[in-house]
MARVO-221646 format. One record per residue (C-alpha): x, y, z; residue number from 1; residue in one letter. Coordinates in nm, 4 decimals, decimal comma. Layout:
<atoms>
x/y/z/num/residuo
X/Y/Z/NUM/A
...
</atoms>
This chain:
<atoms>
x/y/z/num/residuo
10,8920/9,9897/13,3372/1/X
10,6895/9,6901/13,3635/2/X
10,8127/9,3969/13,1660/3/X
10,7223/9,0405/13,1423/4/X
10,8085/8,8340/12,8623/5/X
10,7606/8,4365/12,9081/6/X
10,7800/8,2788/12,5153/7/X
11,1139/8,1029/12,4964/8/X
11,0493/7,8578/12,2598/9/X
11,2649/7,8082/11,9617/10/X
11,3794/8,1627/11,9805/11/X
11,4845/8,2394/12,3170/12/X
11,5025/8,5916/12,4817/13/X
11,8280/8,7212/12,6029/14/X
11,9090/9,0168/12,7552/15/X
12,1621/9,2258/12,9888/16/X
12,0889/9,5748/13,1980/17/X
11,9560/9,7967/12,8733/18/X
11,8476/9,5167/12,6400/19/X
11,5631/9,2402/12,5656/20/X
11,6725/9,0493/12,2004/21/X
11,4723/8,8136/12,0587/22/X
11,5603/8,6777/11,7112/23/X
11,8482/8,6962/11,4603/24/X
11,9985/8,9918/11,2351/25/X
12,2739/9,0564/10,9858/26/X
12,4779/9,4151/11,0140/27/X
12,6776/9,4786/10,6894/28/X
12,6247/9,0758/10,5781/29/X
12,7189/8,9821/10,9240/30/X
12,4697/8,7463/11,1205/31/X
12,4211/8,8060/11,4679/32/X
12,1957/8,5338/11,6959/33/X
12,1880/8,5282/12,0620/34/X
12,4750/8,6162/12,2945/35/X
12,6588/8,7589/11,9898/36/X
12,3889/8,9827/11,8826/37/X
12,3306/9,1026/12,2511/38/X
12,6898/9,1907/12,2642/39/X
12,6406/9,3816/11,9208/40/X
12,3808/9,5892/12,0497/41/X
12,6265/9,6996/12,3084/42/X
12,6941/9,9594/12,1169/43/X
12,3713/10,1570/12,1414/44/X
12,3587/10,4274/12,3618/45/X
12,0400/10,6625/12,3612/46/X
11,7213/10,6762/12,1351/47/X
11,9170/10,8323/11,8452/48/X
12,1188/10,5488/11,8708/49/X
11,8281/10,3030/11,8776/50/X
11,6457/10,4817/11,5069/51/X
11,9633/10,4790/11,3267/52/X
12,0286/10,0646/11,4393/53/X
11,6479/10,0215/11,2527/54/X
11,8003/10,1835/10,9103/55/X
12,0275/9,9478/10,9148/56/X
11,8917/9,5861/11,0578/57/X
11,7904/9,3279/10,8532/58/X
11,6506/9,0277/11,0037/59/X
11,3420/8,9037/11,2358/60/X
11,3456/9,0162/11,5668/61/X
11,2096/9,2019/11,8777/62/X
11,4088/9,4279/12,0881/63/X
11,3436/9,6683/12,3758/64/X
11,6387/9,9569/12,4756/65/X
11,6058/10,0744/12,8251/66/X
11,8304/10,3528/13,0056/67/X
11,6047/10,3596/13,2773/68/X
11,4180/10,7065/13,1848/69/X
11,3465/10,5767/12,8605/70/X
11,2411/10,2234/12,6505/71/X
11,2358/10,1663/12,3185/72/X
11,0720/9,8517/12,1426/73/X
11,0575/9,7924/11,7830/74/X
10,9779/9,4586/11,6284/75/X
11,0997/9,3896/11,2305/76/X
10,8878/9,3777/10,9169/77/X
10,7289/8,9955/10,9860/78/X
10,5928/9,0915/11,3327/79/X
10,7075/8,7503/11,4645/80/X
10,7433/8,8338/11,8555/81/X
10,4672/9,0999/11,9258/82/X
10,4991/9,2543/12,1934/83/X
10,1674/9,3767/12,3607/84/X
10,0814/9,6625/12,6068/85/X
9,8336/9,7827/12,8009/86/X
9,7664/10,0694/13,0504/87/X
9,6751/9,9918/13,4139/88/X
9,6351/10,2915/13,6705/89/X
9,8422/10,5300/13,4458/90/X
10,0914/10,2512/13,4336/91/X
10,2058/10,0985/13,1115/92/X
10,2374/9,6884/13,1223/93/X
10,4397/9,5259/12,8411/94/X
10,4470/9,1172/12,8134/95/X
10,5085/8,9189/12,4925/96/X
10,2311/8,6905/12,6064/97/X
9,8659/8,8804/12,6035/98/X
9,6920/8,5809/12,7794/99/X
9,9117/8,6964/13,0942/100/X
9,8186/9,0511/13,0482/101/X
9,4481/8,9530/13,0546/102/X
9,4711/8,7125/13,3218/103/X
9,6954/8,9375/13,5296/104/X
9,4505/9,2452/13,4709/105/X
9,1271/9,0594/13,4108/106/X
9,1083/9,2560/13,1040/107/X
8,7533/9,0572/13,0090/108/X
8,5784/9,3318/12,7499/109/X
8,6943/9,2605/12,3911/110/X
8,6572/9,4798/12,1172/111/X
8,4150/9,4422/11,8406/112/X
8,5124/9,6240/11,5835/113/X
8,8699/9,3651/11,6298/114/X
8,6302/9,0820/11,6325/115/X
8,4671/9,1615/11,2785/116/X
8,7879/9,2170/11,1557/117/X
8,9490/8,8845/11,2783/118/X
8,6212/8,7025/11,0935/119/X
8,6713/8,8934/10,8390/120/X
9,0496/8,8839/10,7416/121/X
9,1768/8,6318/10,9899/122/X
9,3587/8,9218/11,1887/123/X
9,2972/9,2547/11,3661/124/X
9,4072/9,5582/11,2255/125/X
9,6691/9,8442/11,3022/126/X
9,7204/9,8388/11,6497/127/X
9,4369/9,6685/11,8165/128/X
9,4220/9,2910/11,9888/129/X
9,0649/9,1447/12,0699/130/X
9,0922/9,2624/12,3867/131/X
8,9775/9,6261/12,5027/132/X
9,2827/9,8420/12,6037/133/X
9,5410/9,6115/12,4737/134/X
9,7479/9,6764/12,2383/135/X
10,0574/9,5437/11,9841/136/X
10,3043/9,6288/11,8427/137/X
10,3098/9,6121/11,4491/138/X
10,5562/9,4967/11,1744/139/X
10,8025/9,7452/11,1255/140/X
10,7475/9,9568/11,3994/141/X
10,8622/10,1159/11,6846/142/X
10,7783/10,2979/12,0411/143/X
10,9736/10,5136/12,2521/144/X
10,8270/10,5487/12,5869/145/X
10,9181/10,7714/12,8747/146/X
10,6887/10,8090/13,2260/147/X
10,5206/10,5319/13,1136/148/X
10,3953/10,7391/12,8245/149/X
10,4386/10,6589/12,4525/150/X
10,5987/10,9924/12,3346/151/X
10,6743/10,8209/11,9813/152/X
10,5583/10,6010/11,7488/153/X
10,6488/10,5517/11,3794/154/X
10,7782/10,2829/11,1410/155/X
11,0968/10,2220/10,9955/156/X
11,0081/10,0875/10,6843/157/X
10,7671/10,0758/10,4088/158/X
10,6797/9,9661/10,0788/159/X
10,5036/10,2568/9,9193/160/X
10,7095/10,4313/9,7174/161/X
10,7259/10,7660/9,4680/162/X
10,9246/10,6424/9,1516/163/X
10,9760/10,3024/9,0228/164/X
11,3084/10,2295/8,8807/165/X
11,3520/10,3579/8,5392/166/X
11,6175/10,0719/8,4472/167/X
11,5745/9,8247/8,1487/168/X
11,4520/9,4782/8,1901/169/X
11,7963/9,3091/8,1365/170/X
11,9238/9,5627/8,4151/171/X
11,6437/9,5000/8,6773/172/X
11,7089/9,1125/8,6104/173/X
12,0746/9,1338/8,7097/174/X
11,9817/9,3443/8,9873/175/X
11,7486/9,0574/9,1090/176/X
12,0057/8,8005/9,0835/177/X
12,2574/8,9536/9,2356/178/X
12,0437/8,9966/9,5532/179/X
11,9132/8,6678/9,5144/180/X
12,2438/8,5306/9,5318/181/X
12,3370/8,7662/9,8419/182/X
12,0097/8,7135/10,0634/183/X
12,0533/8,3269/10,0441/184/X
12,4060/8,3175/10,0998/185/X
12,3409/8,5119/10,4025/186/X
12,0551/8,2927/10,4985/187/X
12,2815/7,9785/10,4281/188/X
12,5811/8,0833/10,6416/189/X
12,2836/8,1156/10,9507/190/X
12,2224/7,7701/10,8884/191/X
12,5393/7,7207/11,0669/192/X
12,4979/7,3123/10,9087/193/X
12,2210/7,2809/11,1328/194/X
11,9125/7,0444/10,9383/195/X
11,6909/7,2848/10,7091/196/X
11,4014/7,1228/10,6774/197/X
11,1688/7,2384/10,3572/198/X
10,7597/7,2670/10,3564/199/X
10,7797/7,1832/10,0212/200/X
10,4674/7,2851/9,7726/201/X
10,4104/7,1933/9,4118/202/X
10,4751/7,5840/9,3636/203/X
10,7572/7,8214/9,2998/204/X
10,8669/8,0052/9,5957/205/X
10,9655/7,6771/9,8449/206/X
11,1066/7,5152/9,5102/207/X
11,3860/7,8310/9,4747/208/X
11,4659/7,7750/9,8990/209/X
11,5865/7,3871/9,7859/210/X
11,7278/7,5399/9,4682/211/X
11,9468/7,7202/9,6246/212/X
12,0476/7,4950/9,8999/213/X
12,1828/7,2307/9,6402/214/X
12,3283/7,5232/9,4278/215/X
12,5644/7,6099/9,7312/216/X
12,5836/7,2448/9,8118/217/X
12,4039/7,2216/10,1646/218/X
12,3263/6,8131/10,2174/219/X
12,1850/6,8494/10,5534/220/X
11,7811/6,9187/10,4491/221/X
11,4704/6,7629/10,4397/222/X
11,1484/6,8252/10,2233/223/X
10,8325/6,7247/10,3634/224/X
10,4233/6,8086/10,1857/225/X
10,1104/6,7271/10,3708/226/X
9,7330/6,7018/10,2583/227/X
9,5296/6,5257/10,0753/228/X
9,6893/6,1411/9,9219/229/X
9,5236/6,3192/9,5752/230/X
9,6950/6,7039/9,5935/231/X
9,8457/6,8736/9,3122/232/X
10,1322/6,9558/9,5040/233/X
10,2915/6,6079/9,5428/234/X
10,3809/6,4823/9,1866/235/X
10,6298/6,8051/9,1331/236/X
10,7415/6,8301/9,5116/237/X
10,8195/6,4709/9,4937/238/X
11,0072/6,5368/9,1907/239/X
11,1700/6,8583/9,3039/240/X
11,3141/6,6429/9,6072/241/X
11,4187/6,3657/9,4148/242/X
11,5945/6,5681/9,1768/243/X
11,8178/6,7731/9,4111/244/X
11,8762/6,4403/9,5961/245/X
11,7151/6,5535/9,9164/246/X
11,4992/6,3624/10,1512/247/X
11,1170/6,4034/10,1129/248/X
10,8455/6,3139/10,3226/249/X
10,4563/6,2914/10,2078/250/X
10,2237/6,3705/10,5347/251/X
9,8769/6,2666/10,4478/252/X
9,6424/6,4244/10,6440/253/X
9,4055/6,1310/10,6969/254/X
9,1727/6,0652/10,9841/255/X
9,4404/5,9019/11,2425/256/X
9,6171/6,2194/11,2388/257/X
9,3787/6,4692/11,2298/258/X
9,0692/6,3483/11,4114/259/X
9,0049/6,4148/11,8398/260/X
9,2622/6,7064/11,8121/261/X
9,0603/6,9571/11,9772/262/X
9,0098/6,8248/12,3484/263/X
9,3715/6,7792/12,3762/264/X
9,5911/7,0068/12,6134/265/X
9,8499/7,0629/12,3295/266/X
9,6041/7,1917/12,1099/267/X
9,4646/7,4487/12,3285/268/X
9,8072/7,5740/12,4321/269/X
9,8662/7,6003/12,0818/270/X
9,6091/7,7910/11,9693/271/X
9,6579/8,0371/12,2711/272/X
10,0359/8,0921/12,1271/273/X
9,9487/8,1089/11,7650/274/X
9,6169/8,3200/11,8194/275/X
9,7546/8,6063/12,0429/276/X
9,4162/8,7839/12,0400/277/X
9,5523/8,9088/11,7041/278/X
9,5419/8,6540/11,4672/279/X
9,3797/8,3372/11,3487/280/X
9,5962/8,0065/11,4647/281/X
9,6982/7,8845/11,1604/282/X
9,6218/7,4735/11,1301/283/X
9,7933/7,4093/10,7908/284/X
10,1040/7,2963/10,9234/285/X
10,0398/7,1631/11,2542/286/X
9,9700/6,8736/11,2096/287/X
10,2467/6,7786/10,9687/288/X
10,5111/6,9148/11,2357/289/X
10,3739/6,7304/11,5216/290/X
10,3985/6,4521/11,3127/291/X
10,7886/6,4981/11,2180/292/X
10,8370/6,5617/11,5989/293/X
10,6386/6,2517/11,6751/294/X
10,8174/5,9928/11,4251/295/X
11,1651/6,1894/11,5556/296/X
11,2482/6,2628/11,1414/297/X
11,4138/6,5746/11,2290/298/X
11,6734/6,7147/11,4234/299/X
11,5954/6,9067/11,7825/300/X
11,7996/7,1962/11,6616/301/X
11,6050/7,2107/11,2889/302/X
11,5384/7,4878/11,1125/303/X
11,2271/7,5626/10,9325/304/X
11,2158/7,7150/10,5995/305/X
10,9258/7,8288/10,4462/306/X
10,8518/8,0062/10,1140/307/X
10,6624/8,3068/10,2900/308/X
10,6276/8,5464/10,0963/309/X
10,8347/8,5309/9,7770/310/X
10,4736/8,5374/9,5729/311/X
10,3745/8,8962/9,7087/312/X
10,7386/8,9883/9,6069/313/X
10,6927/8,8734/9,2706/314/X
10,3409/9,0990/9,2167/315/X
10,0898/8,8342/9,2627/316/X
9,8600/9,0592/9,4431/317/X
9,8131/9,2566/9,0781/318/X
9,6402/8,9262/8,9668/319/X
9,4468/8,8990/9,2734/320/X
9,3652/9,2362/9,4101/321/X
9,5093/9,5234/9,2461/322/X
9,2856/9,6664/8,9731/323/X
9,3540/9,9068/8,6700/324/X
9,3269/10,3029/8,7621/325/X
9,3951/10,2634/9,1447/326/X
9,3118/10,5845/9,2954/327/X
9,4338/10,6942/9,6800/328/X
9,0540/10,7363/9,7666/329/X
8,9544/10,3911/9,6537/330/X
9,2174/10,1957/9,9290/331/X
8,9873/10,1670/10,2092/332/X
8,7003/10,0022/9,9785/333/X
8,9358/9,7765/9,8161/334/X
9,1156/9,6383/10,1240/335/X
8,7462/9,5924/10,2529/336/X
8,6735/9,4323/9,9353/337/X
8,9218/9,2243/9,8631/338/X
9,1274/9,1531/10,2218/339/X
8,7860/9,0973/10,4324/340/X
8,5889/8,8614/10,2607/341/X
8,4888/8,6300/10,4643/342/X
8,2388/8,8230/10,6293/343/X
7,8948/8,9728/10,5572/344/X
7,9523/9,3627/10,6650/345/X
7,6496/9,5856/10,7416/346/X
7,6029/9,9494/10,5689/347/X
7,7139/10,0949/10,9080/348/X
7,9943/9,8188/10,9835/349/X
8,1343/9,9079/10,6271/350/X
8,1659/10,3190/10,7220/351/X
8,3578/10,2262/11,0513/352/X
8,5610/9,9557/10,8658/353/X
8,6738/10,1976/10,5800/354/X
8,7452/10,4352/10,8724/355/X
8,9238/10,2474/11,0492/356/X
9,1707/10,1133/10,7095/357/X
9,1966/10,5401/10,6257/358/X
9,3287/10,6007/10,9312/359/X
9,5660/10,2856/10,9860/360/X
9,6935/10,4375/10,6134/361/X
9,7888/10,7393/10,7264/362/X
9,9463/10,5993/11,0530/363/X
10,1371/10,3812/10,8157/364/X
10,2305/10,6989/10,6141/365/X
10,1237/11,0175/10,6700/366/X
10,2623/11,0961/10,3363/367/X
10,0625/10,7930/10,1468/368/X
9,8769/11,0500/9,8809/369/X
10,2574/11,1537/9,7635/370/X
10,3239/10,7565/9,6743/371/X
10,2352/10,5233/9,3539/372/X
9,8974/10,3787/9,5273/373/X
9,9431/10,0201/9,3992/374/X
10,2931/10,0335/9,6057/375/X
10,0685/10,2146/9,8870/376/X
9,8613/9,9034/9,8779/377/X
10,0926/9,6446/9,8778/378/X
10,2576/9,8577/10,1876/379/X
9,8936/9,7675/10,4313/380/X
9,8988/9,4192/10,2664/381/X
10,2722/9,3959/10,3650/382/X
10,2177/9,5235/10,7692/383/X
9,8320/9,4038/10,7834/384/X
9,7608/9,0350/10,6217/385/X
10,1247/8,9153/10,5332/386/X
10,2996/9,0104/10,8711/387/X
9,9726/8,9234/11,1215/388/X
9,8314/8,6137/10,9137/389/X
10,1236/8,4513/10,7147/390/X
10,4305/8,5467/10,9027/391/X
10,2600/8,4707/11,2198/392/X
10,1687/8,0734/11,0643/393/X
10,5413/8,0483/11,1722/394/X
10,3762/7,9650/11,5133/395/X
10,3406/7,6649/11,4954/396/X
10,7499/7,6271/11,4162/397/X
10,7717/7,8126/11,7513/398/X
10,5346/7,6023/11,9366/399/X
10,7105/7,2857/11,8455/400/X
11,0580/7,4821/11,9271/401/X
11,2284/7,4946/11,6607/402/X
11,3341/7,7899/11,4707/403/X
11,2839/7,9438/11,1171/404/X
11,4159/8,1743/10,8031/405/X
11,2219/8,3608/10,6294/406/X
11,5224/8,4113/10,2982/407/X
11,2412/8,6260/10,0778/408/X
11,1746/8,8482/10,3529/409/X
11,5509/8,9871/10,3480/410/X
11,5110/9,3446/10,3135/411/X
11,7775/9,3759/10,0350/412/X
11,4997/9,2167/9,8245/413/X
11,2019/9,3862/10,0214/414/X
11,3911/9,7140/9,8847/415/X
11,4435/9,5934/9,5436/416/X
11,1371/9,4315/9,4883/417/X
10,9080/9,7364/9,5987/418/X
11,1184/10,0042/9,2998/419/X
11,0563/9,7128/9,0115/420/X
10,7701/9,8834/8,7386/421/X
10,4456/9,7450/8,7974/422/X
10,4687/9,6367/8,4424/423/X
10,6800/9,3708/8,4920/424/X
10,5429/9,2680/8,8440/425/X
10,1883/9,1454/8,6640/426/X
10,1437/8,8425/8,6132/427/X
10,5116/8,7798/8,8219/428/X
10,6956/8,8609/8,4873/429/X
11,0084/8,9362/8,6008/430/X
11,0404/8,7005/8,9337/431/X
10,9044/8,4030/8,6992/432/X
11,1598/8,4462/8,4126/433/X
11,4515/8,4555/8,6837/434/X
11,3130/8,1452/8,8897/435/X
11,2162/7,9621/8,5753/436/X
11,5453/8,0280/8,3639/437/X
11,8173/8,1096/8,5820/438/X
11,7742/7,8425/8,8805/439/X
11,4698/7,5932/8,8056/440/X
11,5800/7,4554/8,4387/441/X
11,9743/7,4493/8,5093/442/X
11,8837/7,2041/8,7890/443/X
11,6330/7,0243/8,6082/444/X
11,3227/7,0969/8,8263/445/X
11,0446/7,3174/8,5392/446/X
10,8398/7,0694/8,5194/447/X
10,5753/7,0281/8,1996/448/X
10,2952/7,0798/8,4022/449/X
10,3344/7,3608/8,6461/450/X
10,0744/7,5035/8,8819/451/X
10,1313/7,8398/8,7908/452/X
9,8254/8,0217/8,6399/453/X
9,8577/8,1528/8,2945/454/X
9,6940/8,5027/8,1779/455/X
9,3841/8,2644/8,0530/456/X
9,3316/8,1271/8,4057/457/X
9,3699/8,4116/8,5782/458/X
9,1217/8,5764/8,3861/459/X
8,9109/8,2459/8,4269/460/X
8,9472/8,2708/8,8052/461/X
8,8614/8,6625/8,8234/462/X
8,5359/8,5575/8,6256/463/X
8,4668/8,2412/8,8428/464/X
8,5132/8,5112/9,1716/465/X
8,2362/8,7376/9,0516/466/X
8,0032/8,4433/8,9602/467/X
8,0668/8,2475/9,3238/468/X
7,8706/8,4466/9,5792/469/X
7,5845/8,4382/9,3311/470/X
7,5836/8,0890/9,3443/471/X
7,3632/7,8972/9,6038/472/X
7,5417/7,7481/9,9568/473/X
7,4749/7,3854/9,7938/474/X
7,7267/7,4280/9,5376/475/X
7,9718/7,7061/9,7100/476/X
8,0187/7,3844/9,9550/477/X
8,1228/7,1401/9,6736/478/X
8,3643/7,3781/9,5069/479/X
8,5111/7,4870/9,8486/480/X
8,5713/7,0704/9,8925/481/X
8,7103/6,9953/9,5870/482/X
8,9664/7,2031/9,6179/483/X
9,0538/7,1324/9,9829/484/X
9,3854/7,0443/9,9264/485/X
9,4976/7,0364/10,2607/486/X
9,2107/6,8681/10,3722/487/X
9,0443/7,0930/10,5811/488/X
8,7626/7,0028/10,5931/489/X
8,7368/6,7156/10,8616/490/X
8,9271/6,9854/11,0638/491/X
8,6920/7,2226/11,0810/492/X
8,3963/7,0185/11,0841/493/X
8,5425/6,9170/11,4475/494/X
8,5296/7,2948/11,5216/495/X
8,1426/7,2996/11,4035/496/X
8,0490/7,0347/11,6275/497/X
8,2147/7,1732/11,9477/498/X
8,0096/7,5256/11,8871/499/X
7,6869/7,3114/11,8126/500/X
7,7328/7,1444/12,1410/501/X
7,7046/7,4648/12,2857/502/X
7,4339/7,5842/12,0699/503/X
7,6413/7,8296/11,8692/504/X
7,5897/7,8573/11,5127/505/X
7,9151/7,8824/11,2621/506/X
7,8183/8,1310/10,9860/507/X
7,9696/7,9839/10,7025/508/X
7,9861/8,1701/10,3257/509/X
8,1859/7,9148/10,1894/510/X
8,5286/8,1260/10,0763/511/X
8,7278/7,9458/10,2942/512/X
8,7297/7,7234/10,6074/513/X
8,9544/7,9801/10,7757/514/X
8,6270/8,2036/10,8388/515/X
8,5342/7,8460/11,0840/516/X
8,8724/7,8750/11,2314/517/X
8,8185/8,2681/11,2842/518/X
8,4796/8,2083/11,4474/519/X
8,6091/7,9194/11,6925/520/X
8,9195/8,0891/11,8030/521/X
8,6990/8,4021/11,9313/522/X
8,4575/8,1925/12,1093/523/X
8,7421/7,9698/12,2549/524/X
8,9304/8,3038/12,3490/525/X
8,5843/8,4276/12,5137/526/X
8,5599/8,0705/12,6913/527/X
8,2476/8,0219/12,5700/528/X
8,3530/7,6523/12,4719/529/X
</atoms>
């Protein structure tokens, strides 16, 4: 089998005669990371083998099995190291580094339907890159290849379920605490007192991460939040930090950091690592690690630790997406809806689109119809947008090489989280009360005035969403600025002006300045700037 894999920044590969490892894992509470996981997976012997280690592994990682007639790749439920594929002469090529394959192949047809779906939701879906013939692999799943055939392909977990648990509220809540406590112990002891350094919003889900850290008395972090010298998110941040007694770090994004970023070498390699012909390179954070790097404020060995996803745990997408009355046969138009929105679709675009979402359903489950729909939802959302567009942000912790924890993504929670009622998911009910009463006011960090929506502003929002596209560009512009936080903005306005120089026009609806980045990253990937 033919395989190249060349990323070795802040995760390195390792690997002996059967096995490629890239990542960490825990087996049984046990946390395995580089030579010591290698020598774990020792142990597996055949494919059998192989499918039972993916009932059991919990953690972020790649790995490919070979016993010469046969490979085996799976990569875990954040899709962090893709691996890609393609098929030359009957061959099959696998790299973790697509701009090799396409250089190597001079694979130069890309795929449109992948292109309106990267404009549209900042990714590609299911299996498909940009490029014709190439493909990925996906979160949470697996390939077992013989003859340089794929002779199976499934995934080893999902979110959709059946039943939700039946217990009462009180019970649920200890449930949730109890796995709390056990995912962040095990992320703590990974830490191995190596820096943890905190991309600390004004919100919930980063606040818990430094929570917890001073609960189990960890000293060696830092807290850092970037943007705008006016954003929302540094008064509690700042407070958060100051509180727990940890350092924190304000990165405003002004002109001297941000501006003449695009010609530079750095940049372009970036957005060639982060992209993947897969996925929008996420900006957010770049510029605020490059500048921690720069000013030497944290450790070479660091550790990143974000708050992805602990929101989409607690149910936010059932403010935000999920409607009343879900029915199986309304998925495909409310993923177009609702996940793809920062395109305008044609009548015929729309059919294939919807096609294309039905049958990436039922390659996700080919028992979906049997399962709750909301859950069934939440399932795409968990292996499309939050594995290929959030989870893959973590690029930019890569780039700079250092590495990362995800501690909500621990699939003790993942399988908790995904049996709690939908009743007490809405509005977060259930993951608010426990962050609010059982961590964030015994340390003294619930603030008075909290970012969190209420049930009035949510409906607010919901009515301000169906008003917006009605409204005319002029004012769509000035709402989109006023609440560019992050400052955005002057970013992408650099973006605009390298197209114009080459006589390409940005199509801009004015949702969100990631449908510029979406638009740049395809032309850059075609070269045509």
């Amino acid at each position: 089998m033919n395989i190249t894999l060349k990323h070795n920044k802040g995760f390195k590969w390792y690997k002996n005669d059967s096995f490629y490892l890239k990542g960490y894992f825990y087996i049984d509470a046990v946390f395995y990371e580089k030579e010591n996981a290698l020598n774990f997976l020792l142990t597996i012997k055949d494919t059998s083998d192989f499918k039972e280690l993916l009932k059991n592994i919990n953690g972020v990682f790649t790995i490919l099995f070979s016993d010469k007639k046969t490979v085996c790749i799976a990569s875990d439920i954040t899709r962090s190291f893709p691996i890609f594929y393609t098929f030359q002469n009957e061959k099959l090529f696998l790299s973790d580094d697509i701009i090799y394959l396409k250089n190597t192949f001079n694979i130069v047809d890309f795929n449109t339907l992948s292109e309106i779906e990267l404009k549209a939701s900042c990714h590609t879906h299911g299996n498909k890159t940009l490029l014709q013939n190439v493909n990925q692999i996906q979160a949470s799943e697996y390939l077992i290849i013989q003859n340089h055939k794929i002779i199976e392909s499934n995934f080893f977990f999902s979110y959709a379920i059946e039943k939700a648990y039946l217990d009462s509220y009180s019970i649920l809540k200890n449930k949730v605490v109890i796995a709390f406590e056990n995912c962040f112990k095990r992320f703590i002891d990974s830490l191995n007192n190596r820096m943890a350094v905190i991309p600390l919003s004004g919100g919930f889900d980063s606040r818990l991460i430094a929570v917890m850290l001073k609960k189990h008395n960890y000293k060696n972090v830092v807290c850092y939040t970037y943007g705008r010298k006016d954003s929302f998110e540094i008064e509690n941040s700042k407070k958060t930090a100051e509180t727990l007694n940890f350092d924190w770090y304000f990165i405003e994004y002004k002109n001297e950091l941000i501006s003449n970023y695009l010609p530079t070498e750095e940049f372009k390699d970036y957005a060639h690592f982060a992209g993947k012909l897969s996925s929008m390179p996420y900006l957010q954070e770049y510029f605020a690690i490059k500048f921690l790097k720069d000013k030497k404020i944290i450790t070479q060995d660091a550790i990143f630790v974000p708050g992805f996803a602990g929101d989409i745990l607690g149910g936010s997408e059932y403010s935000k997406t999920i409607s009343k009355n879900l029915k199986h046969s309304n998925l495909p138009e409310v993923i177009l809806e609702k996940k793809m929105i920062n395109y305008c679709f044609s009548n015929d675009e729309k059919k294939q689109i919807k096609a294309e979402i039905k049958k990436n359903l039922f390659l996700f489950d080919k028992n979906y119809t049997k399962k709750i729909p909301e859950t069934v939802l939440e399932d795409y959302n968990l292996k499309e947008r939050i594995a290929k567009y959030i989870f893959n942000s973590a690029s930019y912790y890569t780039f700079f090489d250092h590495q990362f924890r995800f501690p909500f993504w621990d699939t003790e929670l993942l399988s908790l989280f995904k049996k709690i009622p939908i009743k007490h998911k809405k509005g977060k009910l259930l993951f608010d009360d426990i962050l609010i009463n059982d961590y964030f006011k015994p340390f003294d960090v619930y603030f008075e005035k909290e970012i969190q929506p209420t049930k009035k502003q949510i409906k607010l929002q919901k009515l301000k969403d169906k008003i917006k596209p009605h409204l005319p560009n002029h004012l769509k512009k000035r709402i989109l600025k006023k609440h560019d936080w992050n400052n955005y903005k002057p970013i992408t306005d650099q973006m605009i002006n390298e197209l114009n120089k080459k006589d390409i026009k940005a199509k801009k609806m004015y949702k969100d300045y990631n449908e510029i980045i979406s638009q740049w990253y395809i032309h850059f990937s075609k070269k045509d700037i």
